[in-house]
C-alpha positions in Angstrom: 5.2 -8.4 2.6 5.1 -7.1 6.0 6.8 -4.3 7.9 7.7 -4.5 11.6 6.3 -2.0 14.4 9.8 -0.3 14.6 9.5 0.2 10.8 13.1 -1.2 10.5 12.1 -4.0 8.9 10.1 -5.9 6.5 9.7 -9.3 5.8 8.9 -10.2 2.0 7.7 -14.1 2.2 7.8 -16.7 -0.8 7.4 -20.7 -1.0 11.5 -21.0 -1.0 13.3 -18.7 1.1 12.3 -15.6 3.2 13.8 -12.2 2.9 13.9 -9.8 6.0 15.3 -6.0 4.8 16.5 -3.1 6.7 14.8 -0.7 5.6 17.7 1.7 6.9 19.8 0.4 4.3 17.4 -1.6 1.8 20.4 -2.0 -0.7 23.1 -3.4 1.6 21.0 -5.6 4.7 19.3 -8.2 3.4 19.1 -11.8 5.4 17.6 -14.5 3.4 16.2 -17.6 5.4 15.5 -20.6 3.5 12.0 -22.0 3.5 11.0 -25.7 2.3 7.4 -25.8 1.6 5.8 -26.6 -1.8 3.1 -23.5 -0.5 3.2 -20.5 -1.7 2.6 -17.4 1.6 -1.1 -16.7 1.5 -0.4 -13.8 4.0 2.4 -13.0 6.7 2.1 -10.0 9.6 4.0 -8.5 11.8 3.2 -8.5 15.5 2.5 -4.3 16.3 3.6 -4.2 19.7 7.1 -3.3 20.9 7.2 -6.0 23.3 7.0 -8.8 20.7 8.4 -6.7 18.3 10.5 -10.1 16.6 7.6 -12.2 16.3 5.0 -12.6 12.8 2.7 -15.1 11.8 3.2 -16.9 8.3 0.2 -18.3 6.9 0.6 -21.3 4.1 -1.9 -23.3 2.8 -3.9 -24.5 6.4 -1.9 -23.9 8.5 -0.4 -20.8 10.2 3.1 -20.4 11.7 4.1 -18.2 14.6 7.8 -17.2 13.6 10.5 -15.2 15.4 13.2 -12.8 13.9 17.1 -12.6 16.3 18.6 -10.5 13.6 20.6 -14.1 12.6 17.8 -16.2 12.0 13.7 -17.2 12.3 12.9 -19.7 14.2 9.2 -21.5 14.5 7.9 -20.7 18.3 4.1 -22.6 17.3 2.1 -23.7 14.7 -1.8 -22.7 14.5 -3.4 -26.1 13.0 -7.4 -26.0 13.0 -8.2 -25.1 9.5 -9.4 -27.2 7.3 -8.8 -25.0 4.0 -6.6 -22.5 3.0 -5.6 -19.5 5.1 -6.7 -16.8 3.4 -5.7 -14.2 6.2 -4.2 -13.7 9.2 -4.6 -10.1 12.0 -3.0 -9.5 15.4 -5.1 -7.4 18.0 -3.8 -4.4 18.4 -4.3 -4.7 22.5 -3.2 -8.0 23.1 0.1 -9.3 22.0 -0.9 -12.6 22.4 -3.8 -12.7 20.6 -4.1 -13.3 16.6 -7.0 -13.9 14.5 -7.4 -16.1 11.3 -9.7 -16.6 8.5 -10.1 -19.3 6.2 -13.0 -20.6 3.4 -13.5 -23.3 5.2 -16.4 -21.1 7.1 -14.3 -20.1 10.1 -12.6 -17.5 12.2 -10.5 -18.4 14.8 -8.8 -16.3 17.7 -6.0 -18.0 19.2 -3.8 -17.1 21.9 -0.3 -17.6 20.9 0.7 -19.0 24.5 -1.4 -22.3 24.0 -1.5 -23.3 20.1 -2.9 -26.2 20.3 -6.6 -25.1 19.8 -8.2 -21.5 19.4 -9.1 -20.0 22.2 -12.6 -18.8 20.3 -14.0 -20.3 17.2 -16.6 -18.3 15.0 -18.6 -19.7 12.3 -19.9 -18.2 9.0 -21.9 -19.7 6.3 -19.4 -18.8 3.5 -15.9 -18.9 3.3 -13.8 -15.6 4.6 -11.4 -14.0 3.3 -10.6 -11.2 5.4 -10.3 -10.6 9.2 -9.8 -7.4 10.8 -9.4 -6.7 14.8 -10.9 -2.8 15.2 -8.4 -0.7 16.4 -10.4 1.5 19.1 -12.6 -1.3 20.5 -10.7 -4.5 22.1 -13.5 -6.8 21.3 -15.0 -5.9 17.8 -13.8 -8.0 14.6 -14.8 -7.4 10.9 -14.8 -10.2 8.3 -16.1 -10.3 4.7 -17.7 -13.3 3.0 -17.7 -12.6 -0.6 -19.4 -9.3 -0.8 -20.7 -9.1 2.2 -19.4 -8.1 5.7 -20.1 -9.5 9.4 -19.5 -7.8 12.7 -18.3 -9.8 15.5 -18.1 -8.7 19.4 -16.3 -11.4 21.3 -18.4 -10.6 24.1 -21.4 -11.7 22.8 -20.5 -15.2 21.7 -20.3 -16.6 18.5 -23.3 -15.0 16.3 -22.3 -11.7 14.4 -23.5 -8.6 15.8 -24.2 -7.0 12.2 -24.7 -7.9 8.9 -23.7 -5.3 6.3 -24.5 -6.2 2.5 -22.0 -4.0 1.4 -20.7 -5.0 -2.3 -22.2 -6.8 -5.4 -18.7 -8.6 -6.0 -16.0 -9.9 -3.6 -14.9 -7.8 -0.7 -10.9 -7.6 -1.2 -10.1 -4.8 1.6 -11.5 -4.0 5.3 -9.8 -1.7 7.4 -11.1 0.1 10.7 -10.7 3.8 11.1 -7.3 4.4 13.6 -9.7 6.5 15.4 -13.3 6.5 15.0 -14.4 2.9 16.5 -17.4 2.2 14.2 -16.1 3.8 10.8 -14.6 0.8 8.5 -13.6 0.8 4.5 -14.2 -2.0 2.1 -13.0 -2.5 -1.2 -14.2 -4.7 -3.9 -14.0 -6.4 -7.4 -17.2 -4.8 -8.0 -14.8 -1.4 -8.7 -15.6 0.2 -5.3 -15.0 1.5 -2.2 -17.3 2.4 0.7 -16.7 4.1 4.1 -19.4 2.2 6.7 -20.6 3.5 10.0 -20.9 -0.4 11.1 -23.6 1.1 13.1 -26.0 1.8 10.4 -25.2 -0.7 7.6 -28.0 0.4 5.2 -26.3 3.0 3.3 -22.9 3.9 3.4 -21.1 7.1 4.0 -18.8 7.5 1.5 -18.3 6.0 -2.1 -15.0 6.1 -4.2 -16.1 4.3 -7.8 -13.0 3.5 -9.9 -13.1 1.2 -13.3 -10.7 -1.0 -12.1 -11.3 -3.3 -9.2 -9.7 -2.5 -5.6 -7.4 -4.5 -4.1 -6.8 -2.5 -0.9 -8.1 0.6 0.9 -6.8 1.5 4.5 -6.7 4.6 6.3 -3.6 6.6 6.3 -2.0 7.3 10.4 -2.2 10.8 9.8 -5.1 13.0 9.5 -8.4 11.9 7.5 -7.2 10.0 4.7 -7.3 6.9 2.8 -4.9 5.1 0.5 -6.4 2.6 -2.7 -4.8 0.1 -4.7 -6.8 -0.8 -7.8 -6.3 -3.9 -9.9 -5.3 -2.5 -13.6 -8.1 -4.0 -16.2 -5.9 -6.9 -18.1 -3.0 -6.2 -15.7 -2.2 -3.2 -17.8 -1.7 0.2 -17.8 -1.7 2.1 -14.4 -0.2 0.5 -11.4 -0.3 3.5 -8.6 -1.6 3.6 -5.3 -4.4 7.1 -4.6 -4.5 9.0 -1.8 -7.8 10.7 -0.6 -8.8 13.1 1.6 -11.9 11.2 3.2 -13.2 15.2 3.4 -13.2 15.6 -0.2 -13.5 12.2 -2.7 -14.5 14.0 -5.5 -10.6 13.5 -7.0 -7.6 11.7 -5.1 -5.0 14.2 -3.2 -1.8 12.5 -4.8 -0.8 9.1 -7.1 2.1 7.1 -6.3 3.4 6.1 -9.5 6.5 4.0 -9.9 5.5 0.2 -10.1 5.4 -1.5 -13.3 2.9 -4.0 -12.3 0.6 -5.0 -9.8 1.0 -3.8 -6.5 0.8 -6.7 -4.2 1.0 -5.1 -0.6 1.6 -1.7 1.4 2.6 -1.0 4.5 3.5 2.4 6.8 7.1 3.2 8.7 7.1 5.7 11.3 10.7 7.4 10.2 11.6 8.2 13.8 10.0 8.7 17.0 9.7 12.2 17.2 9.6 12.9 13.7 5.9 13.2 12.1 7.3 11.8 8.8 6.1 9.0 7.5 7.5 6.3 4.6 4.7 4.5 2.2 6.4 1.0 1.7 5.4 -1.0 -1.3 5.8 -4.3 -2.9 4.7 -5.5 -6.7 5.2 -8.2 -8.7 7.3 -6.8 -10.5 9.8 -8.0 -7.9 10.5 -3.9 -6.8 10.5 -2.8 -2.9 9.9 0.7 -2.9 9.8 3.4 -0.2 8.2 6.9 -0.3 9.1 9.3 1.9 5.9 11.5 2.8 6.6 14.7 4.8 4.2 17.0 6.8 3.2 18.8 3.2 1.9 15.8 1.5 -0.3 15.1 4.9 -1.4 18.4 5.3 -3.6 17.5 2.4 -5.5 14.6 4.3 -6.3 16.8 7.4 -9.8 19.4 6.9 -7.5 22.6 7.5 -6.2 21.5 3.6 -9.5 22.2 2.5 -9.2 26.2 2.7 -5.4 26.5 2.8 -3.8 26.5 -0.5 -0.2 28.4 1.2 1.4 25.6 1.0 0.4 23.9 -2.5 4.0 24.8 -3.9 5.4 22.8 -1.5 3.3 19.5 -2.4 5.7 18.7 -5.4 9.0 18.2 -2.9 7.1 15.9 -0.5 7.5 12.6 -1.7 10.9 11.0 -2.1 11.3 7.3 -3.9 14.0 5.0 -2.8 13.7 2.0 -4.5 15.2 -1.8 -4.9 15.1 -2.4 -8.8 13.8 -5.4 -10.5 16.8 -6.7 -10.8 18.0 -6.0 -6.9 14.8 -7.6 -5.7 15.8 -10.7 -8.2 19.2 -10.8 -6.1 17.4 -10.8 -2.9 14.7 -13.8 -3.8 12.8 -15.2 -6.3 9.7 -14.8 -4.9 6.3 -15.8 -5.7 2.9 -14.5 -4.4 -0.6 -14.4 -4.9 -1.8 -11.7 -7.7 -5.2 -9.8 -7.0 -7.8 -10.9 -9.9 -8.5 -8.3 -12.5 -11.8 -8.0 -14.3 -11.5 -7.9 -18.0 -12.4 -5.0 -20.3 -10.7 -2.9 -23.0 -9.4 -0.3 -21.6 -7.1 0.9 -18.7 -7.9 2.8 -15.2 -7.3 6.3 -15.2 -7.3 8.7 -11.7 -7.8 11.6 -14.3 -5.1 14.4 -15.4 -3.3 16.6 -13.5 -4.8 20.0 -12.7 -1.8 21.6 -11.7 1.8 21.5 -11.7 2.6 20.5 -8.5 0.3 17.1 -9.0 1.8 16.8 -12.4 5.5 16.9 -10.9 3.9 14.3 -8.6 3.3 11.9 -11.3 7.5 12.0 -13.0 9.1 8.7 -13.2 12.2 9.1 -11.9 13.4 6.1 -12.4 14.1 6.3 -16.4 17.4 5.0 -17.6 20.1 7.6 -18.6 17.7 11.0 -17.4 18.0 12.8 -14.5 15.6 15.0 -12.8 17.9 17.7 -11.0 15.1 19.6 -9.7 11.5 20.1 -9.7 10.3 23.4 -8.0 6.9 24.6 -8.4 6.8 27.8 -6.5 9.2 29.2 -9.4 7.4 26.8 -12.3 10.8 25.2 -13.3 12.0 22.5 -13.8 15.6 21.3 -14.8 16.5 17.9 -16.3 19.7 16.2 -17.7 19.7 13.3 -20.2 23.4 11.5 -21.5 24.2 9.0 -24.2 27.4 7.8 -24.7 29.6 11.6 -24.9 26.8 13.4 -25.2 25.2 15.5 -22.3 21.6 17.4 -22.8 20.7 19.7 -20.0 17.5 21.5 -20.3 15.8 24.3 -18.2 11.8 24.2 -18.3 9.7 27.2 -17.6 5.9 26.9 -17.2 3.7 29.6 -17.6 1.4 30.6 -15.2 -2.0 28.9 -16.9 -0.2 25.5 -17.2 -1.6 22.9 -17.9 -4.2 24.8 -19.7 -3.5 25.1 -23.2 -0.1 26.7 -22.4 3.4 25.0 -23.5 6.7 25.3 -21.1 9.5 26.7 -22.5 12.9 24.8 -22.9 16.5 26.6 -22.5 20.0 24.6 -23.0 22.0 25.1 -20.0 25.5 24.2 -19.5 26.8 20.9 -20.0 25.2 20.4 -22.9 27.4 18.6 -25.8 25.4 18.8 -28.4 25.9 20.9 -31.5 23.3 23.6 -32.9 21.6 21.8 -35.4 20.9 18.9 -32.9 19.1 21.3 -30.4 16.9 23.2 -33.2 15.9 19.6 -33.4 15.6 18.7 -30.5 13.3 21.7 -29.6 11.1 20.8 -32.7 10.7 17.6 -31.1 8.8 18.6 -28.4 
């Protein structure tokens, strides 16, 4: 899955068809291309400048395809042949249009421009196998790659040895991603169940350590303040599937959870809402064949940035900043059948936890709302309410919940009928029991 530099689209790519989505209208515009290939999509990006804002690169199996999107249909503008293995990931340069880089484990990295694809127009060479490749976004001419759990630093400049070596996991590296602003800062994640903040600079130690007991699949900055989002692989493939968000100012606990998915989260990608808006939309895909979009407002960002770190004015606020639109399992089904490549998990007994929530606002944070027949008609912190309806066939339950003050803390809401409710006496002296 891969979202456009407009943020209109995204392009969700399987071994049979592709599916390009307006993410205006998820639930309405959806194209799906065909696609013969008996390979599955190792990766597929879009191409971040506005001037070849229709064009992504498909990667499958060695070879990797330079595609272009007219609204009607894709068509194939050049195929990247050079590879002798499987692609294992693909990155345009953020200052050159023309210019994309792949990675592969057969050993090497090539940088190709996409005018002439009939050879790369620089070819580096590793001892092991890569499996990521990362342009920095602040310097035109640094790369990262990682070779199982170890990292290399590559200035195009200086030919074809790496410029740094940076030991920087005992398992696989899964995740790089440069800082959007500082030029030498750059986050790994690993199987080894952790991430790490680098100043490429001074590879010995690094800066910052997140540990989780699940393996990450991802870590990447956030485009607003100083933040980071993770993805962790569930131990067994079960139990929680969110996505964190950290303030890279304070890791001791993550800042928010996205929770929705029922199983692994596959990819991630930001939307810029509008131009002049400061909004942003979190886009996900899982296997569990859902896209989903969450709509992140100034509130929710405010936590990233180091003024968050001694203003708490707005905390009440934190509960109404994310919005989830969704395309359901069985929409996504409808769409295409698609298949992709699942992060490996690490077995053990039990499941990954980001801890409880400390207050109500993350708690409110953490409702599905996506359970069948209930409705969440409002969640407002400032007041410590809550108000939910739930239906069966005639029957209508609408409750009012009233926290008190020390919630969570060994202190109970309250719950008051309010009209609609259908049901009679001795069902709500139940029902109140229940809980």
């Amino acid at each position: 899955m891969a979202v456009d530099c407009t943020g209109q689209y995204t392009v969700i790519a399987g071994r049979k068809q592709l599916a390009l989505v307006d993410l205006d209208d998820p639930l309405e515009k959806v194209k799906r291309i065909p696609r013969q290939s008996k390979y599955d999509v190792s990766t597929v990006q879009w191409n971040p400048h506005l001037s070849h804002k229709n064009y992504f690169v498909l990667a499958s199996n060695q070879r990797a395809d330079i595609s272009y999107w007219d609204k009607d249909d894709v068509s194939n503008r050049g195929s990247l042949k050079g590879h002798t293995r499987v692609i294992s990931d693909v990155d345009w340069s953020v200052f050159d249009p023309n210019w994309v880089a792949t990675c592969s484990v057969d050993t090497y990295i090539y940088l190709w421009d996409i005018r002439d694809t009939r050879k790369p127009a620089l070819s580096l060479s590793a001892v092991a196998g890569a499996s990521q490749v990362k342009w920095n976004k602040v310097s035109s001419n640094l790369l990262a790659t990682s070779h199982d759990g170890d990292v290399r630093i590559w200035d195009q400049r200086k030919g074809t040895t790496p410029v740094q070596y940076i030991a920087a996991h005992l398992s696989k590296v899964h995740g790089l991603d440069w800082s959007p602003t500082q030029e030498y800062s750059l986050a790994t994640s690993s199987q080894d169940c952790h991430v790490k903040l680098w100043d490429v600079c001074n590879p010995r130690k690094p800066e910052h350590v997140i540990s989780s007991d699940s393996p990450v699949w991802r870590a990447r900055y956030t485009p607003f303040g100083e933040g980071l989002i993770t993805v962790v692989v569930p131990q067994l493939r079960r139990g929680d599937n969110s996505l964190l968000m950290w303030s890279i100012n304070d890791l001791s606990a993550p800042m928010h959870t996205f929770v929705g998915h029922q199983d692994v989260i596959l990819e991630f990608h930001w939307r810029k809402v509008l131009d002049d808006s400061k909004d942003f939309h979190l886009v996900t895909w899982s296997k569990d064949q859902s896209l989903r979009i969450w709509k992140i407002d100034q509130h929710l960002q405010k936590l990233c940035s180091a003024e968050s770190l001694n203003d708490s004015g707005n905390e009440a606020d934190v509960d109404s900043a994310v919005e989830a639109a969704s395309i359901t399992s069985r929409e996504a089904k409808e769409i295409a059948k698609l298949s992709a490549t699942v992060p490996p998990s690490r077995a053990a007994n039990t499941a990954v936890s980001p801890g409880q929530p400390k207050t109500l606002q993350q708690e409110f944070a953490l409702v599905n709302m996506q359970i069948d027949n209930v409705t969440i008609d409002s969640m407002d912190a400032s007041n410590s309410t809550c108000t939910v309806t739930a239906s069966s066939g005639k029957y209508v339950v609408k409750l009012l919940l009233k926290f008190p003050s020390t919630y969570p803390n060994n202190a109970a809401p309250t719950f008051t009928f309010m009209k609609p409710t259908s049901v009679d006496n001795s069902t709500k002296s139940k029902l109140l029991k229940v809980h």
